[in-house]
C-alpha positions in Angstrom: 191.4 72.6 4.9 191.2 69.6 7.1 188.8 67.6 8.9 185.5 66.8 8.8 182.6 67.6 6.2 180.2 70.2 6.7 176.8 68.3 7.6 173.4 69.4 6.5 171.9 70.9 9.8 175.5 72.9 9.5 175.1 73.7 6.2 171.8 75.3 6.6 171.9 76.8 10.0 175.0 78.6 7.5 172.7 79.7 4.8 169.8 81.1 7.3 172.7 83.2 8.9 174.2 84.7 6.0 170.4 85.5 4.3 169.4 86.6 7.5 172.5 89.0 8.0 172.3 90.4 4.5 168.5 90.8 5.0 168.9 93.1 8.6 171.6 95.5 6.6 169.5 96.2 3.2 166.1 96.6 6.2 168.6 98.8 8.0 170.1 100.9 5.0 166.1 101.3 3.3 165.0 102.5 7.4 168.1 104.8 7.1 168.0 106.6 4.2 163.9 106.7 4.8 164.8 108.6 8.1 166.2 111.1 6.0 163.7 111.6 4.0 162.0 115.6 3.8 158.9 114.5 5.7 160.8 115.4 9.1 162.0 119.2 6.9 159.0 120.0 6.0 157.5 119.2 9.3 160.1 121.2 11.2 159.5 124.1 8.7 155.7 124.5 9.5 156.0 125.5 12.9 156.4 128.7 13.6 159.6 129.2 15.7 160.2 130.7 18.6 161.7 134.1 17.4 159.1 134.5 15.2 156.3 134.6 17.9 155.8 137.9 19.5 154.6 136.6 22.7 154.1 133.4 24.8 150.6 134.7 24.8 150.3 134.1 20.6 151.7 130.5 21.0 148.6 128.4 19.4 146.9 125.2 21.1 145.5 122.7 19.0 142.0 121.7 21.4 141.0 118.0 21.1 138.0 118.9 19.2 140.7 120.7 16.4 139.6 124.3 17.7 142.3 126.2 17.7 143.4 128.5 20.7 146.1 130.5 21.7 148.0 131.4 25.5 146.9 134.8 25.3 142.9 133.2 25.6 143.6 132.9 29.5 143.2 135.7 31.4 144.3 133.9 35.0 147.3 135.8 36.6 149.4 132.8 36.4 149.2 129.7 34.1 150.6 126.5 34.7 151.8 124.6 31.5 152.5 121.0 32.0 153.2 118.3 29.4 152.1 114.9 29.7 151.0 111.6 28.0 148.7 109.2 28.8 151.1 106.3 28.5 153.6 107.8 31.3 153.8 106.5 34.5 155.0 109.8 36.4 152.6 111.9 34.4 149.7 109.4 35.8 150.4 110.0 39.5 150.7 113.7 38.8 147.8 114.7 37.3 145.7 114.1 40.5 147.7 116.9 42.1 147.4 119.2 39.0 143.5 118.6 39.7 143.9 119.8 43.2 145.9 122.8 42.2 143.5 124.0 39.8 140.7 123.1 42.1 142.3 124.7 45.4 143.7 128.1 43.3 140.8 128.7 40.7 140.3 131.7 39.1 143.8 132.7 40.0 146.1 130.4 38.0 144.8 127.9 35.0 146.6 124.5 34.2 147.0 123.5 30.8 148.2 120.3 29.3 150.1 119.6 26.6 149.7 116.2 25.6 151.3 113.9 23.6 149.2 110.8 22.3 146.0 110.6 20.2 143.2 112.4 20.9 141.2 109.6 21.7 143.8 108.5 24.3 143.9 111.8 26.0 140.5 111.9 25.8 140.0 108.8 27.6 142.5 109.7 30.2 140.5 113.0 30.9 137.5 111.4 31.5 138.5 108.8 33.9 140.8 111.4 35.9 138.0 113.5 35.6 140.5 116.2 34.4 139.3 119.8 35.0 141.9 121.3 33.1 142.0 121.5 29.4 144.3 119.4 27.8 145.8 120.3 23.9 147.5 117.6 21.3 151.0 118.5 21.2 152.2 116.2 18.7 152.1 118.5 16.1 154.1 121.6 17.6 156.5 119.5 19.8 159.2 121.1 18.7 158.1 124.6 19.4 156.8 124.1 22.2 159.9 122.8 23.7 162.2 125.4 22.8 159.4 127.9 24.2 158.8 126.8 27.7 162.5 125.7 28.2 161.7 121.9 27.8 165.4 120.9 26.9 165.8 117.8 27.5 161.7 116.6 25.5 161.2 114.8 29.2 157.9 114.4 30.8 155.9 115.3 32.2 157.6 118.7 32.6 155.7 121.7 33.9 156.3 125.1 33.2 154.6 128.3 35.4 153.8 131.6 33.9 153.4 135.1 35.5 151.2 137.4 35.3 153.3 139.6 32.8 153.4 136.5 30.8 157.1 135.2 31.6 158.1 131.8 32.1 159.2 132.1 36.3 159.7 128.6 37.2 160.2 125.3 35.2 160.5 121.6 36.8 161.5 118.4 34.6 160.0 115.0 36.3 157.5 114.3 38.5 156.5 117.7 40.6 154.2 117.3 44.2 151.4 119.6 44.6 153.5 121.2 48.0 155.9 122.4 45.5 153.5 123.4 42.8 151.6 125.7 45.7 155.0 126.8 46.8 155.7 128.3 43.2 152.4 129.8 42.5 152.2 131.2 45.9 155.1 133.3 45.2 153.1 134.7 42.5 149.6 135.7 43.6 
């Protein structure tokens, strides 16, 4: 090889590199094979699934006190289901409309939410959107509860509406406006 000598600067701006490549590919293989760890398995393999669940009315709701609650515990002819998180943007500008649905239909419908955050995030968000709807922590049934009310996708927020007879009718992924949430439950009262 010809030319000129490596100089120091070179020579260690070389080094750095090389640790710092060899460094990010052991970080990535331990973060690899620690992603397949059994922790996700067993987690997976607590919730009940969907088949095994005789109703949407036995699905269980974790209550941000830890209470535990079930669908069937509403008795409203239609309930709207809509999950949400503090921390998004389109769930923030639709909660006020969920607040005027329950407000303007009440007695006839209930919202739900199905949040995803800690509780004392959601409930700090419920207080200062003076939320008057009950809102559950979904983190731990996220799976199940997608696959039950037709979330595909794991978007939010995402709303699901259920009859009287306890059917999911209607389901809307994004942002939905309080004309087309009365549209729906109209159909349905």
């Amino acid at each position: 090889m010809t030319g000129k000598p490596i100089d120091r600067k070179t020579w260690i701006a070389l080094v750095v590199s090389l640790v710092s490549l060899f460094a990010g590919i052991a970080l990535f293989q331990l973060s690899d094979s620690q992603l397949k760890q059994p922790d996700i398995q067993s987690i997976q393999s607590s919730v009940p699934k969907p088949d095994t669940l005789q109703s949407l009315e036995a699905i269980p709701l974790i209550g941000l006190k830890g209470e535990s609650r079930k669908l069937g515990d509403w008795k409203q002819p239609v309930l709207v289901i809509n999950f949400w998180a503090p921390w998004c943007v389109p769930c923030r500008r639709e909660v006020p409309d969920l607040i005027s649905l329950q407000n303007e239909f009440n007695g006839q419908l209930q919202v739900l939410g199905l949040a995803y955050d800690s509780v004392e995030n959601i409930e700090s968000f419920a207080a200062e959107y003076q939320m008057n709807y009950p809102s559950f922590v979904a983190n731990q049934h996220i799976q199940m509860y997608s696959a039950v009310f037709k979330n595909k996708s794991g978007a939010l927020p995402f709303t699901a509406i259920i009859d009287r007879e306890r059917k999911i009718v209607f389901t809307h992924t994004g942002i939905i406006s309080l004309q087309a949430l009365r549209q729906q439950v109209s159909k349905l009262l």
